[in-house]
N, CA and C of each residue as an Amber inpcrd file, in Angstrom:
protein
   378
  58.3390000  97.7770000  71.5890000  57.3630000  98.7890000  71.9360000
  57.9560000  99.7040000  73.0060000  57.8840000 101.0180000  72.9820000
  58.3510000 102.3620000  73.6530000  57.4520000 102.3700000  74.5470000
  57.1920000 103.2310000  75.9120000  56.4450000 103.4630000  77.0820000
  57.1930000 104.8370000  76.8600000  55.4610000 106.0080000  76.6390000
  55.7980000 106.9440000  76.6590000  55.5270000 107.2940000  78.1010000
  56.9580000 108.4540000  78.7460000  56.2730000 109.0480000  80.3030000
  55.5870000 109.9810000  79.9390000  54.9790000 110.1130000  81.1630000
  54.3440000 111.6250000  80.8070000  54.9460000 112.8750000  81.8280000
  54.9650000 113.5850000  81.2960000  55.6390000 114.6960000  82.2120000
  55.4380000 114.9490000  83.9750000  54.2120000 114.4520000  84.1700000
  54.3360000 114.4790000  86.2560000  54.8140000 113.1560000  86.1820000
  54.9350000 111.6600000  85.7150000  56.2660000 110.7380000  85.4880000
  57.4000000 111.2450000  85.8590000  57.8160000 111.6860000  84.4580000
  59.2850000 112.1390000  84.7390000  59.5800000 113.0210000  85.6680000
  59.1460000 114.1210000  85.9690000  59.0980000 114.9220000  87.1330000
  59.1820000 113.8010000  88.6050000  58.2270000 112.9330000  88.4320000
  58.2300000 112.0370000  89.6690000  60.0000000 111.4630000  89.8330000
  60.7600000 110.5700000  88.9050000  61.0830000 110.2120000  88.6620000
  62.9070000 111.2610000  89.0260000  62.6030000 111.9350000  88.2740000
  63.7650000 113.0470000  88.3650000  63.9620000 113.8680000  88.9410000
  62.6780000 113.9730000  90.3500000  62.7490000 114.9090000  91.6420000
  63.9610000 113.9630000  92.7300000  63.9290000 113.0080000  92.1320000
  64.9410000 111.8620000  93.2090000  66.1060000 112.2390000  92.6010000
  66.5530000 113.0060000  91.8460000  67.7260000 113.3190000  90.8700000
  68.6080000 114.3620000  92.5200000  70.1520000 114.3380000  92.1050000
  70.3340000 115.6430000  92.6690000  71.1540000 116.4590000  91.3790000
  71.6710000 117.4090000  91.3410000  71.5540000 118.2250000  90.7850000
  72.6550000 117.8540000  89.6270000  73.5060000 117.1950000  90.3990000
  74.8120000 116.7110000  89.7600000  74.3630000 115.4060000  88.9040000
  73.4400000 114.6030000  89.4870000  73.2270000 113.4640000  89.1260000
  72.3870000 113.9670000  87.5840000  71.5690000 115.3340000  87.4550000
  70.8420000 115.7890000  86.6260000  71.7090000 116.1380000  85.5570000
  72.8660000 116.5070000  86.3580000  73.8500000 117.1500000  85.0200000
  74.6220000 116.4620000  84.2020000  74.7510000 114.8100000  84.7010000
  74.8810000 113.8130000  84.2160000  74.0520000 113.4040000  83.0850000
  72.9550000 112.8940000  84.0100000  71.8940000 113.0450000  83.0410000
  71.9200000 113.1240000  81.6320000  71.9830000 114.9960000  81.7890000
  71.8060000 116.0730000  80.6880000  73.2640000 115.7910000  79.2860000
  74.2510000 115.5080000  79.9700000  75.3670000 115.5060000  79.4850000
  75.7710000 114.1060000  78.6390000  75.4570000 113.0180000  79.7710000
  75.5730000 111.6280000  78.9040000  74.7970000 110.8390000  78.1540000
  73.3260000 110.9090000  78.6570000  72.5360000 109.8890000  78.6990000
  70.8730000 110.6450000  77.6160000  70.9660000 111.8550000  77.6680000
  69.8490000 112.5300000  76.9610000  69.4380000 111.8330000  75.6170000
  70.6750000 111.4700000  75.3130000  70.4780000 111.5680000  73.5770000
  70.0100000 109.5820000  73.0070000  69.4250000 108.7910000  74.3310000
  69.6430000 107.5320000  74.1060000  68.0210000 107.6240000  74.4380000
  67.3810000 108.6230000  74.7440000  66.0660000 108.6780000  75.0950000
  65.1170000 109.3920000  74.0340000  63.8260000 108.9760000  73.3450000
  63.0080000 109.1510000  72.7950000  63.2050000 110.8540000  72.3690000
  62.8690000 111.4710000  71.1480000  62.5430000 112.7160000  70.9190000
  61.8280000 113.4220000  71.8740000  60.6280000 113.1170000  72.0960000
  59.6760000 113.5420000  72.8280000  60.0880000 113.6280000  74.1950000
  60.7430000 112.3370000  74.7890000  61.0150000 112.1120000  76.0650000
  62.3350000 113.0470000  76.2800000  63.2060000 113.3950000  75.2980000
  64.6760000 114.1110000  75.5620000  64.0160000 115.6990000  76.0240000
  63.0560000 115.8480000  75.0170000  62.4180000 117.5580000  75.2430000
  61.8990000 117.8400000  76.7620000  61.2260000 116.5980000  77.7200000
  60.5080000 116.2170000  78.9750000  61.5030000 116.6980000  79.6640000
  62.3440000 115.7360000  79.3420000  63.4260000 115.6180000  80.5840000
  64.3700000 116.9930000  80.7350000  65.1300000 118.1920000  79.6160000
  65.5310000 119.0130000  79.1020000  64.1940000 119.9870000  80.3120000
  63.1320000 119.7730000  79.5160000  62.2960000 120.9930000  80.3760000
  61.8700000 121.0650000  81.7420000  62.2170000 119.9310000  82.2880000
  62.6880000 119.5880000  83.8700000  63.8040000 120.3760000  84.5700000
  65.0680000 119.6300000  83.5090000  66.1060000 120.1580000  84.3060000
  66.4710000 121.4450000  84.3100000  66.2220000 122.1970000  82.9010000
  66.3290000 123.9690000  82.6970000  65.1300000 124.4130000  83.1940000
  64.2330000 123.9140000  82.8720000  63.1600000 125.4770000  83.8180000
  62.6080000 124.8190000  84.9710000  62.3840000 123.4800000  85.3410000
  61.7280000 123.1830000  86.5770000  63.0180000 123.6470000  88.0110000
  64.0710000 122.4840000  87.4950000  65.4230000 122.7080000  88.2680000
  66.3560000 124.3140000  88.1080000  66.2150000 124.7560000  87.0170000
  66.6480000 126.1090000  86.7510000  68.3990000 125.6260000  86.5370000
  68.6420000 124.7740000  86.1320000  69.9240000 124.5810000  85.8140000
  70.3670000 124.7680000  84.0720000  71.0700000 125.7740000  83.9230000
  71.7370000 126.0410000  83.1940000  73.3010000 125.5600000  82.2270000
  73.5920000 125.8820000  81.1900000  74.1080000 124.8060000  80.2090000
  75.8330000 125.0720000  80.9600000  76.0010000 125.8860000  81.5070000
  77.1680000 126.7490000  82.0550000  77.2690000 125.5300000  83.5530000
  76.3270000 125.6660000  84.1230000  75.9290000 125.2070000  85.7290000
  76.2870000 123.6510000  85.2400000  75.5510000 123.3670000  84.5350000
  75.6430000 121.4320000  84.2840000  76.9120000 121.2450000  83.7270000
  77.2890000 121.9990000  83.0860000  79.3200000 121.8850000  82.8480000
  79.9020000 121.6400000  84.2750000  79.8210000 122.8270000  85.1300000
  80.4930000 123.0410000  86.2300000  80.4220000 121.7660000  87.1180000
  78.6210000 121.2240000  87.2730000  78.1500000 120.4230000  88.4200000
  79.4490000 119.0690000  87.9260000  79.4620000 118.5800000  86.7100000
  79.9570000 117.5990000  85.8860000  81.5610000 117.9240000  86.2740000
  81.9430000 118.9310000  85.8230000  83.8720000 118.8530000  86.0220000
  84.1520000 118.8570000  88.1340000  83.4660000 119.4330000  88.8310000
  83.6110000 119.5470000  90.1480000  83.4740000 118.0250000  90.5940000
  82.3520000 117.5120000  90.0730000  82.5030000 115.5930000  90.3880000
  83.5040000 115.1280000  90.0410000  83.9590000 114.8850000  88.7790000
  85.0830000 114.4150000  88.8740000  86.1540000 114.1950000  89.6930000
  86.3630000 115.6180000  90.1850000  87.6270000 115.8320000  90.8630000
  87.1180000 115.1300000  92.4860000  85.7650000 114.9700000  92.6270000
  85.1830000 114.8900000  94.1780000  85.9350000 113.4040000  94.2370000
  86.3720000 112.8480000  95.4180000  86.7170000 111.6680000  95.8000000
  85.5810000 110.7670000  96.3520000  85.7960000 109.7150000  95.9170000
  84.1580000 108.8620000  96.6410000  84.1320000 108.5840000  98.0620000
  82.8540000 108.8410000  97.8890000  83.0440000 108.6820000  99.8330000
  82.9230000 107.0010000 100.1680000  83.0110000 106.9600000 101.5020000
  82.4050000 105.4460000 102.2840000  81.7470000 104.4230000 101.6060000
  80.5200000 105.4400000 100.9220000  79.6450000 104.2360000 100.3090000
  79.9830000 103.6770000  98.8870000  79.8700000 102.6570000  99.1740000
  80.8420000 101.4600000  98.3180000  80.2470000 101.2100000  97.2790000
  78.3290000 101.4030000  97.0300000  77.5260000 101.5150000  96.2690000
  77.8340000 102.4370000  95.2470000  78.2350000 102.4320000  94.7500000
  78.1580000 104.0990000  93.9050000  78.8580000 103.9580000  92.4040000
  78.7830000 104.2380000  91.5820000  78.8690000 104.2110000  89.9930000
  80.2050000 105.1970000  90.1130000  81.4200000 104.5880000  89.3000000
  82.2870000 105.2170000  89.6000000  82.4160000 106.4390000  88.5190000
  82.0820000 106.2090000  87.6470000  81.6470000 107.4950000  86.6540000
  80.7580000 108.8460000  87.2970000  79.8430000 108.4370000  87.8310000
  79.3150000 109.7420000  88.1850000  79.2670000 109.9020000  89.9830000
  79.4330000 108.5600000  90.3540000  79.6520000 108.8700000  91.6010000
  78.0790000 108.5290000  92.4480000  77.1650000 108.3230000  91.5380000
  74.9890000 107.8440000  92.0540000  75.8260000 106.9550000  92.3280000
  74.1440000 106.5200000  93.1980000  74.0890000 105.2450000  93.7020000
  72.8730000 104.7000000  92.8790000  72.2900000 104.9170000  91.6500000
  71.2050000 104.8510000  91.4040000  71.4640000 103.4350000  90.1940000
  70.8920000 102.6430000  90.4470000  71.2880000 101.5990000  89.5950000
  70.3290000 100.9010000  89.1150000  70.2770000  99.8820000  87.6070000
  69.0430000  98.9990000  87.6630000  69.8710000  98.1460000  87.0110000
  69.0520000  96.8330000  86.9290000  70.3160000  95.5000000  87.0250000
  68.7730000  94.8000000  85.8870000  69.2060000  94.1650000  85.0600000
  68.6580000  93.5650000  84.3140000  69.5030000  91.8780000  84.5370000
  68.7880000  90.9300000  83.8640000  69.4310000  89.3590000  83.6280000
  70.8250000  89.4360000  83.4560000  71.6570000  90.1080000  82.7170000
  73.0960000  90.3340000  82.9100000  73.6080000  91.2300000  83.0800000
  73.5610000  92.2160000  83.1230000  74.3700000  93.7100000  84.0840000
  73.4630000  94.2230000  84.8570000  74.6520000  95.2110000  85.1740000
  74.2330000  96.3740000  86.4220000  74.1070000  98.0360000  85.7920000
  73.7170000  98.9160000  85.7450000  73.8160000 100.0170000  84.7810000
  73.6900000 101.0830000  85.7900000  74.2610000 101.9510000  85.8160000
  74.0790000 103.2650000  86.1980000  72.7100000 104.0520000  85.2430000
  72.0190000 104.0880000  86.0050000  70.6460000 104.3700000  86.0470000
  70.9030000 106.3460000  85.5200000  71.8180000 106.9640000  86.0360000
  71.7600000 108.7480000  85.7020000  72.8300000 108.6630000  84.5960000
  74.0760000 108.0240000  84.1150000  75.0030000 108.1520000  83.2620000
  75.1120000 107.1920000  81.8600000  74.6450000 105.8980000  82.5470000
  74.4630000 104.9990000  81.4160000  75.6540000 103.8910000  81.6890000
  77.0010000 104.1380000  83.0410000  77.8420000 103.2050000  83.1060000
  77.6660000 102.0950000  83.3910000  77.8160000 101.0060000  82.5470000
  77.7020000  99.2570000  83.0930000  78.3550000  99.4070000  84.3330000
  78.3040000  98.5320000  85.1800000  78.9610000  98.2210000  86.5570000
  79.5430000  96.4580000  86.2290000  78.6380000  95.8670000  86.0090000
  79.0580000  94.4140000  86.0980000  78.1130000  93.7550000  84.5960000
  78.6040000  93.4820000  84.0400000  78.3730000  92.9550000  82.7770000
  78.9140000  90.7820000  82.6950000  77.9490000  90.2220000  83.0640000
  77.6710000  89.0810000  84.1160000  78.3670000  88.3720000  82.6710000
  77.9860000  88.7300000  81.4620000  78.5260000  87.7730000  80.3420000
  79.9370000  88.0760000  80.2910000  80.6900000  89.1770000  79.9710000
  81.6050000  89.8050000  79.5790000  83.1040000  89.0150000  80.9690000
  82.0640000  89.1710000  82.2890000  82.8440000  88.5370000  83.5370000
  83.1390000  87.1090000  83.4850000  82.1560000  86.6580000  82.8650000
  82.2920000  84.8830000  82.8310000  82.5640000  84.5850000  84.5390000
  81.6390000  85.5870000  85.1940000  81.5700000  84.9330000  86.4430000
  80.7850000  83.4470000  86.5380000  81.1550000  82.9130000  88.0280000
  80.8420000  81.7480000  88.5620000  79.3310000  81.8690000  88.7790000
  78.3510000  80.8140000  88.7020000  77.0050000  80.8090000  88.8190000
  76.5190000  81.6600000  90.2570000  77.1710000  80.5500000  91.1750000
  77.6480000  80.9590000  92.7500000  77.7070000  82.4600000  92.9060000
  78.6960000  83.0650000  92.2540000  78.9680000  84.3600000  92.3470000
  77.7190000  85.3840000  92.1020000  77.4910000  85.2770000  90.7010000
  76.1310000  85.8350000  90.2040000  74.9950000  85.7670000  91.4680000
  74.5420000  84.4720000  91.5080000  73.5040000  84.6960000  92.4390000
  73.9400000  85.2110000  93.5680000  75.1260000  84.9190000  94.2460000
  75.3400000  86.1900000  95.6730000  74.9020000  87.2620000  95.6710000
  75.6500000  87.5530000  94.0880000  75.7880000  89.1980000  93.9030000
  74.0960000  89.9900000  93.5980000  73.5810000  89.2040000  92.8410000
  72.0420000  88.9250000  92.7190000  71.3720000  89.7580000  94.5770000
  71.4680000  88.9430000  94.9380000  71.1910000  88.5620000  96.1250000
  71.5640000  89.6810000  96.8920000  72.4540000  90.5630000  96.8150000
  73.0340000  91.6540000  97.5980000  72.6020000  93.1810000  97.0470000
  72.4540000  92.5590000  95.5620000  71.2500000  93.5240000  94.6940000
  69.8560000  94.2250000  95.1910000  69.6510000  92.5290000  95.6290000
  67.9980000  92.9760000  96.1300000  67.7670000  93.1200000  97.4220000
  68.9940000  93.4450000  98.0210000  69.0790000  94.1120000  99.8590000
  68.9380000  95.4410000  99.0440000  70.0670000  95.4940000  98.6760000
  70.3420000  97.1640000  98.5470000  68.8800000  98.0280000  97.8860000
  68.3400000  97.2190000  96.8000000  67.1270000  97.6880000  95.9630000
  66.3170000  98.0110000  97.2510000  66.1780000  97.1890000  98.2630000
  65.0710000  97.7170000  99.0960000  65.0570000  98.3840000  99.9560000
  66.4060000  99.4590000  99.7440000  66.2690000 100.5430000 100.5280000
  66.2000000 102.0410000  99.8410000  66.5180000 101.9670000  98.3320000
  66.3880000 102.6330000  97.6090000  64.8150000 103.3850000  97.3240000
């Protein structure tokens, strides 16, 4: 079963976006989201945000080249810190990149729950 948003949702949701993180978004992750929901999110980022198909190229190739800063948190694909962690991975929440894929690692139990555990510091400042 699907959970449709509704547009002040997504708006809620994608005002926490920054612009780059939007152009991500727009670029990787659009096409894994509902018909209805791809058109929402699209009419956010072009007419609410006013970002353009030219602009979300640019925001996208200028990251790349950006070097990561300090914070150690951060999705190395797009560079967010925006993450959600299900029973076995970690996902970049604006691009769609796994971070830690808990089966694939054949990490230690020990490990998992640390890492678990350092999850839900960080979640509660988000």
């Amino acid at each position: 079963m699907y959970l449709a948003l509704s547009m002040p949702q997504i708006t809620d949701i994608l005002s926490n976006f920054t612009d780059t993180e939007l152009a991500y978004l727009y670029k990787f992750r659009l096409a894994s989201y509902l018909p209805a929901t791809q058109e929402k999110i699209k009419e956010y980022i072009l007419r609410e945000r006013g970002l353009d198909e030219s602009t979300i190229n640019n925001l996208v190739l200028t990251n790349i080249t950006r070097t990561s800063s300090d914070h150690t948190q951060e999705c190395p694909k797009c560079k967010s810190d925006k993450f959600i962690h299900d029973t076995d991975k970690v996902s970049c929440i604006v691009c769609g990149h796994t971070l830690v894929d808990f089966d694939k690692e054949e990490m230690r139990s020990e490990l998992k729950e640390g890492f678990w555990e350092l999850l839900g510091h960080i979640g509660e400042h988000i």
